[in-house]
C-alpha positions as CSV (number, residue, x, y, z in Angstrom):
1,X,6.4,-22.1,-7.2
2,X,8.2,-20.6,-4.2
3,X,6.0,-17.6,-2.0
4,X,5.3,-14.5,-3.3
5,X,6.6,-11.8,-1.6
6,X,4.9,-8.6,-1.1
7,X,5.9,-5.1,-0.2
8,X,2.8,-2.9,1.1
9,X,3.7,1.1,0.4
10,X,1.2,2.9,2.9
11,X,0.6,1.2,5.7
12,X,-1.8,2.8,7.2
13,X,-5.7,3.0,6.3
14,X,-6.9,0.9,3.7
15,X,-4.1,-1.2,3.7
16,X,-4.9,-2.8,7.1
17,X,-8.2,-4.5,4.9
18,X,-5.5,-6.1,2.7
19,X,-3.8,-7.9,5.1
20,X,-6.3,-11.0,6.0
21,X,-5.8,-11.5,1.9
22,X,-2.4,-11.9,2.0
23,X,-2.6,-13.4,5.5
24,X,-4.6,-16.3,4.1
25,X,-2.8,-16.8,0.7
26,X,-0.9,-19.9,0.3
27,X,1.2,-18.2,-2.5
28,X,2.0,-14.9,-0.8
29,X,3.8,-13.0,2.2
30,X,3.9,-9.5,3.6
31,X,7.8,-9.0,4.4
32,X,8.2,-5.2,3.6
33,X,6.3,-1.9,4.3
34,X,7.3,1.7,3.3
35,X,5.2,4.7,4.6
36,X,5.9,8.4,4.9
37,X,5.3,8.7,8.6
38,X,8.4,6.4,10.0
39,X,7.0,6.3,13.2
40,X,3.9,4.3,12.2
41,X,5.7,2.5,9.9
42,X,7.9,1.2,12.5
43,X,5.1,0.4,14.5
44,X,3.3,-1.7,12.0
45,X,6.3,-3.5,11.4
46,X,6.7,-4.5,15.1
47,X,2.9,-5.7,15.0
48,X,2.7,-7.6,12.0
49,X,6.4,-9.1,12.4
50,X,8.0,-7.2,9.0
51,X,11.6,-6.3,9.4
52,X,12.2,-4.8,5.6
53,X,11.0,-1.3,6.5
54,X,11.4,2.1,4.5
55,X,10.2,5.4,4.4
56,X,11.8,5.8,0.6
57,X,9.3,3.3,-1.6
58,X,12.5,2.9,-3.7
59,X,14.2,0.6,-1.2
60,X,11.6,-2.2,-1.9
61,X,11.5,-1.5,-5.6
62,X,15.6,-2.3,-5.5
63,X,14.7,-5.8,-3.2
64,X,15.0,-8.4,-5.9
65,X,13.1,-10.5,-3.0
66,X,10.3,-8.9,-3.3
67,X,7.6,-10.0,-6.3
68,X,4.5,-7.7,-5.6
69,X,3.6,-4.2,-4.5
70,X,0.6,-3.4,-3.1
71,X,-0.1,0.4,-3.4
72,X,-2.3,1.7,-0.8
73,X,-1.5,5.5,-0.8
74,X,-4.0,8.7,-1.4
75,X,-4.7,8.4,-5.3
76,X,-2.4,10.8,-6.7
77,X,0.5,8.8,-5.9
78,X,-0.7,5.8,-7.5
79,X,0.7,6.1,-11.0
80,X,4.2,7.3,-10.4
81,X,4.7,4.1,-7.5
82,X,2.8,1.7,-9.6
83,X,5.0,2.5,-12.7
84,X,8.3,2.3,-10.6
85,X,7.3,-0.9,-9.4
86,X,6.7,-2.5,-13.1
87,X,9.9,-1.1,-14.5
88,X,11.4,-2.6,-11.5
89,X,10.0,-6.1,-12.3
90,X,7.4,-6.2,-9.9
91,X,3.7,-7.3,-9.9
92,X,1.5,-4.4,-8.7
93,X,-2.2,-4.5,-6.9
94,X,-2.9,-0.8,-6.7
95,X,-5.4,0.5,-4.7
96,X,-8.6,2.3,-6.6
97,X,-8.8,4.5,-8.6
98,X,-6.0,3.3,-10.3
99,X,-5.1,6.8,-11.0
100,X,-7.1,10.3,-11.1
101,X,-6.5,10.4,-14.7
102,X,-7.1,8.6,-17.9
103,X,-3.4,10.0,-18.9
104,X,-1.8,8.6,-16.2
105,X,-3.5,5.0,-16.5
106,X,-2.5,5.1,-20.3
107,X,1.1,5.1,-18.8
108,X,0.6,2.4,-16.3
109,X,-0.4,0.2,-19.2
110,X,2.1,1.3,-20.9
111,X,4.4,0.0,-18.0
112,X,2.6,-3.1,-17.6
113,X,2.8,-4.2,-21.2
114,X,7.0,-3.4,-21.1
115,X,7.4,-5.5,-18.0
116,X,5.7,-7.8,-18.7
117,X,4.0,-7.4,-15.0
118,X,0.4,-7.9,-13.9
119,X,-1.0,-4.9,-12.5
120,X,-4.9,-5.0,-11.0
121,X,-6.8,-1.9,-9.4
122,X,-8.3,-2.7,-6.0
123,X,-12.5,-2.8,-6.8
124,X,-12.9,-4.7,-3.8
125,X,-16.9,-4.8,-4.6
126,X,-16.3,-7.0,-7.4
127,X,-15.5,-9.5,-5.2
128,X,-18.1,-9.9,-2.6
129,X,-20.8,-13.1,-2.9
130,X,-23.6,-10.8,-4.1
131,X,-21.9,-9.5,-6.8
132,X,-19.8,-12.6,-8.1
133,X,-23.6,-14.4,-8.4
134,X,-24.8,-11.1,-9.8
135,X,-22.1,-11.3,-12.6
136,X,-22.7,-15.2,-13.4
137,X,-26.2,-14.2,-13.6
138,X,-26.4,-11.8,-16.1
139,X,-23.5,-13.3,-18.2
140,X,-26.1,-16.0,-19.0
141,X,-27.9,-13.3,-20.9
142,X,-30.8,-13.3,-18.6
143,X,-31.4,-9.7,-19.2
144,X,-31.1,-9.4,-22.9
145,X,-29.5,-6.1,-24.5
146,X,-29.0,-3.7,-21.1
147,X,-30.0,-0.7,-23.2
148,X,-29.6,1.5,-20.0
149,X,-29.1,1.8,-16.2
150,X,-29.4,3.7,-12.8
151,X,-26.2,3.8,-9.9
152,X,-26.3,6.0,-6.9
153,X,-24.0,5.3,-4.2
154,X,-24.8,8.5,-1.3
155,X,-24.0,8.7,2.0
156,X,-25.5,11.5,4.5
157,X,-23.2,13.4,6.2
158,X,-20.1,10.8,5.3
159,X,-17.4,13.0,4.5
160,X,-13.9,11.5,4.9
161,X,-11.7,15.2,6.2
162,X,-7.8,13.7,5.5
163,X,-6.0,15.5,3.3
164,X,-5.4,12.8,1.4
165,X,-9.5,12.9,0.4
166,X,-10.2,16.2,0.4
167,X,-7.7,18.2,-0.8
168,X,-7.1,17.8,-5.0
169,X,-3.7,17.8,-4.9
170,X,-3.6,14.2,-3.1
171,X,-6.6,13.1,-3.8
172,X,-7.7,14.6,-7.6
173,X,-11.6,14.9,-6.9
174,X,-13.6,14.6,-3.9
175,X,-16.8,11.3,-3.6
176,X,-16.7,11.3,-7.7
177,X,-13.3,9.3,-7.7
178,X,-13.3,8.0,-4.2
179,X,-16.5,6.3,-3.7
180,X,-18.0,6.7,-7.3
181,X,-15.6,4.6,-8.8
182,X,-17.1,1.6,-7.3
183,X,-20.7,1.9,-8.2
184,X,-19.4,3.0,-11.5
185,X,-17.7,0.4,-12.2
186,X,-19.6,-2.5,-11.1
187,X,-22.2,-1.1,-13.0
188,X,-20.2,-1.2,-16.1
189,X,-18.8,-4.7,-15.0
190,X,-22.4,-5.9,-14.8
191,X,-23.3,-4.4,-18.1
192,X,-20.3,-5.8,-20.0
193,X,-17.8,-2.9,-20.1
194,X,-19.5,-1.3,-23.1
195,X,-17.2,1.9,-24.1
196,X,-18.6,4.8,-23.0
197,X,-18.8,7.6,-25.9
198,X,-19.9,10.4,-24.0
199,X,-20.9,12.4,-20.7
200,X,-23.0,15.1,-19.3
201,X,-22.4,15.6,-15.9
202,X,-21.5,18.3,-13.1
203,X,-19.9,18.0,-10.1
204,X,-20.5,20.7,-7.1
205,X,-19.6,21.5,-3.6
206,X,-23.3,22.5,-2.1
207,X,-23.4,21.3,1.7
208,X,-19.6,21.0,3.1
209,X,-19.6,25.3,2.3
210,X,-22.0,26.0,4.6
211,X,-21.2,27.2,8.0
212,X,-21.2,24.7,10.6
213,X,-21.3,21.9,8.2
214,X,-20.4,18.4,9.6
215,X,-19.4,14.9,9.2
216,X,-20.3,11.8,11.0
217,X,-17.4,9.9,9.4
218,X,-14.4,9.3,11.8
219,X,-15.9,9.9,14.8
220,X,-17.9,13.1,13.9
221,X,-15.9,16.9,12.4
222,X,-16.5,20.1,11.1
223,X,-15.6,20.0,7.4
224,X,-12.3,21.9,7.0
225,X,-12.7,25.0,5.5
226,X,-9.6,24.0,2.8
227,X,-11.8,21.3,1.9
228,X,-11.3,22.2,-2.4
229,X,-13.0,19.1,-3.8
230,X,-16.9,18.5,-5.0
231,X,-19.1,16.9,-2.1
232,X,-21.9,15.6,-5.1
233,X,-21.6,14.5,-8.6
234,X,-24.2,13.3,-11.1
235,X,-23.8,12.5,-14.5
236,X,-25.8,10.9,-17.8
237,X,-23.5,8.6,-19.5
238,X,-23.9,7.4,-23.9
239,X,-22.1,3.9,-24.5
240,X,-20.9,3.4,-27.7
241,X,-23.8,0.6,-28.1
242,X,-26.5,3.1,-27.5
243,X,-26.8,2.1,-23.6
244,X,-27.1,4.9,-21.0
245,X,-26.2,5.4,-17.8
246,X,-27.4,7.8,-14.8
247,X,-25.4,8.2,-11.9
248,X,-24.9,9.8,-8.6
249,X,-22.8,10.3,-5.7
250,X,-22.4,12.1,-3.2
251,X,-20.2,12.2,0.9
252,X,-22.8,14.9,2.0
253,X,-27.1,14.5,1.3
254,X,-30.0,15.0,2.6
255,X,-31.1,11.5,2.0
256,X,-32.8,9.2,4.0
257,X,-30.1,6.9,4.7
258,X,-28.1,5.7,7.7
259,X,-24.4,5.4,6.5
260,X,-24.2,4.9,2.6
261,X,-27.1,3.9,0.3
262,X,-25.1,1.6,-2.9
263,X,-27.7,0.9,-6.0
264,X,-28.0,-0.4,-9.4
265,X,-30.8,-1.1,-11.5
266,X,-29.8,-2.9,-14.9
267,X,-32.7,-2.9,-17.4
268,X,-32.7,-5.2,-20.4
269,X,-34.5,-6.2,-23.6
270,X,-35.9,-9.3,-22.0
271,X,-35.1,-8.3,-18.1
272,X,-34.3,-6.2,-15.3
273,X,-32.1,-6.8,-11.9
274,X,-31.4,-4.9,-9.1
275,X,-28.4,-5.2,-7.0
276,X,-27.2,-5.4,-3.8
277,X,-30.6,-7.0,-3.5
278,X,-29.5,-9.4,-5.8
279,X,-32.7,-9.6,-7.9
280,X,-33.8,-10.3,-11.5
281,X,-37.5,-8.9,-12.7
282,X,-38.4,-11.4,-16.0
283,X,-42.0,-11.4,-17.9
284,X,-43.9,-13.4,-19.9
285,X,-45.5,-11.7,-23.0
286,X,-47.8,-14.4,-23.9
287,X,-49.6,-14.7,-20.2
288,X,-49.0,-11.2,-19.4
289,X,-47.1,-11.8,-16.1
290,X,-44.1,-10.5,-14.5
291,X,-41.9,-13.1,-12.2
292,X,-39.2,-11.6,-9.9
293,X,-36.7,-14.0,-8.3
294,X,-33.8,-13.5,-6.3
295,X,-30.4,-15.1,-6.8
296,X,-28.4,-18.0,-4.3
297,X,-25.7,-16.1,-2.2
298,X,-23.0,-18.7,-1.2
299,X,-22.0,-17.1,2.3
300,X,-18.5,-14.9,1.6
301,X,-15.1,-16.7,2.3
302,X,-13.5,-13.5,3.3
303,X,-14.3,-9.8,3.4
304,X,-14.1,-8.5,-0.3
305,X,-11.2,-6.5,0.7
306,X,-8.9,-9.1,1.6
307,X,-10.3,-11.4,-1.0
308,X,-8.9,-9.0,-3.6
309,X,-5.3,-9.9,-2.8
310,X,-6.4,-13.4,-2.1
311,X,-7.3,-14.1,-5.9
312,X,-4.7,-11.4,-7.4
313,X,-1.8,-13.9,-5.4
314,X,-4.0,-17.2,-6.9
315,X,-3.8,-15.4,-10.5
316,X,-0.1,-14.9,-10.1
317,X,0.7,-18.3,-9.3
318,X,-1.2,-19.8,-11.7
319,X,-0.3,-17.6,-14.6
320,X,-4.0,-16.4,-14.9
321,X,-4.4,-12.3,-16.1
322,X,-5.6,-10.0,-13.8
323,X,-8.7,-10.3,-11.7
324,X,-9.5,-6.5,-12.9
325,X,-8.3,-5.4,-15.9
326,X,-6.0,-2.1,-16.4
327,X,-8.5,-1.3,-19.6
328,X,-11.8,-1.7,-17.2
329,X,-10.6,0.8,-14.9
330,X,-9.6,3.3,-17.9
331,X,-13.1,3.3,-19.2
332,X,-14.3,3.8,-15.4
333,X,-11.5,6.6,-15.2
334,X,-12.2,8.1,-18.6
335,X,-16.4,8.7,-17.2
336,X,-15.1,9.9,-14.0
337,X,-13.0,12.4,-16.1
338,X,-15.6,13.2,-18.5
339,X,-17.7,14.1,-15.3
340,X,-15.3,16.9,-14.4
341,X,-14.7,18.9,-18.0
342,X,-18.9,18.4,-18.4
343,X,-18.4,20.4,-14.9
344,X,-16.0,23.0,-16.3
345,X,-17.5,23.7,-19.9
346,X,-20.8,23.5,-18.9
347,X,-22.0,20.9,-21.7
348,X,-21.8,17.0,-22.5
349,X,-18.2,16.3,-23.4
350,X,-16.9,13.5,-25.6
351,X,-15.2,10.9,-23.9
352,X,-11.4,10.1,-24.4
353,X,-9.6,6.6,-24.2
């Protein structure tokens, strides 16, 4: 089939991660960028040899040239682009969360399914060695029934201070959306994508209002006093199956790590595992023993970022569905959101897909 061509709206940030993907895809090609800030835009353009260029994201939804978006703006803009896209006939690769809203994801399927398109949100961790070994693993069954698990992904003083993360209106929540959507849901990619019935959870800013509070993160700032998202977020989870789930994050901790500490512990009727170490803990009733072994990591081909547009090109092309599912980020959406109204009522909250 002839090239795919791609039109990257944002092109600052993130989106610089994507481009190795599409760089080494056999089946796609940048040719258009759109941005907001037409000075960077034009500046990308001259260093990555793109001549469609656009400040208005509706000029490369018009280009009947071009096959795929990829979507790499601050979150609240996700759903209105990627929807403008799909009713324009394009594919769509949209950067995570898919949108700060289960509402708003219900209308991107909504758009997908009409156009026929295939959209795919951006979990980059999916995609890494560990975690594709990981997944084979426990597809196997190794672990039995996972009747309940433990995520924390927490940085220490690792506050991101853009507007486009800390205020709500751009971003719709602060390190619950942006960095614990992807321990939530590899965690509930590992476990199956059971549906999640409930959530107690609350979500606070504690550290970024105190005076003289800091970040590390970009070279080291005071956190901006207009800062109006949560810095930490914990939560207990029900699945539908009777699993559980606890799970924290947080930009701003006193915890004894250097940059971010990612976890998950999976346990099982017959097992448990551990990732990123990449671990499964088994035992043997009968002699009373316990065997832990870890799992073969095939070195990466590419960094998970880039692989993410690598494969969602390759499923394209070969007229496979999407490498992440629309219906896998609402359930990851739906917690997120269930997270929040535990916050605002004060109680567990039932969940809505």
């Amino acid at each position: 089939m002839a090239t795919l061509k791609v039109g990257i709206i944002g092109v600052g940030g993130i989106s610089r991660s994507h481009l190795p993907g599409w760089e080494a895809s056999e089946h796609a090609e940048v040719v258009a960028g759109s941005d907001v800030n037409d000075k960077v835009l034009k500046s990308w353009g001259k260093q990555h040899g793109v001549s469609i260029l656009s400040t208005d994201p509706k000029d490369l939804f018009r280009n009947p040239d071009i096959d795929i978006i990829d979507v790499c703006t601050p979150n609240n803009y996700h759903a209105p682009l990627a929807i403008a896209a799909m009713n324009a006939g394009k594919h769509v690769i949209c950067e995570k969360p898919l949108a700060p809203n289960p509402a708003a994801i219900k209308k991107m399927i909504a758009a997908r399914d009409r156009s026929k398109k295939t959209l795919m949100t951006a979990q980059h961790f999916r995609f890494g060695g560990g975690a594709k070994a990981m997944k084979a693993e426990l597809d196997t069954g190794v672990l039995g029934d996972i009747y309940h698990a433990r995520s924390w992904m927490l940085r220490r003083s690792g506050a991101p201070v853009r507007p486009g993360f800390i205020l709500k209106e751009h971003s719709g929540g602060g390190p619950c959306i942006d960095i614990g959507v992807h321990i939530l849901d590899l965690t509930l990619w590992f476990m199956g994508n059971p549906n999640p019935a409930a959530v107690s959870g609350v979500a606070r800013k504690e550290i970024a209002n105190q005076r003289g509070a800091f970040t590390n993160m970009g070279g080291g700032a005071r956190m901006p006093r207009n800062m109006n998202v949560e810095d930490f977020a914990a939560a207990f989870v029900r699945f539908e199956n009777g699993a559980t789930l606890v799970i924290e994050v947080s930009w701003l901790l006193h915890h004894d790590t250097q940059g971010e500490d990612m976890q998950m512990w999976l346990y099982g009727t017959k097992g448990g595992s551990h990732w990123p170490k990449c671990e499964i803990y088994e035992s043997n009733n009968q002699t009373r023993q316990h065997y832990n072994r870890t799992l073969k990591n095939t070195r990466d081909r590419m960094e998970p970022h880039a692989l993410e547009c690598f494969e969602f090109a390759e499923a394209i092309a070969n007229g496979k569905p999407s490498p992440v599912p629309a219906e896998q980020s609402m359930q990851v959406m739906a917690i997120l959101d269930g997270i929040y109204r535990s916050q605002e009522q004060g109680k567990e909250v039932k969940v809505r897909i």
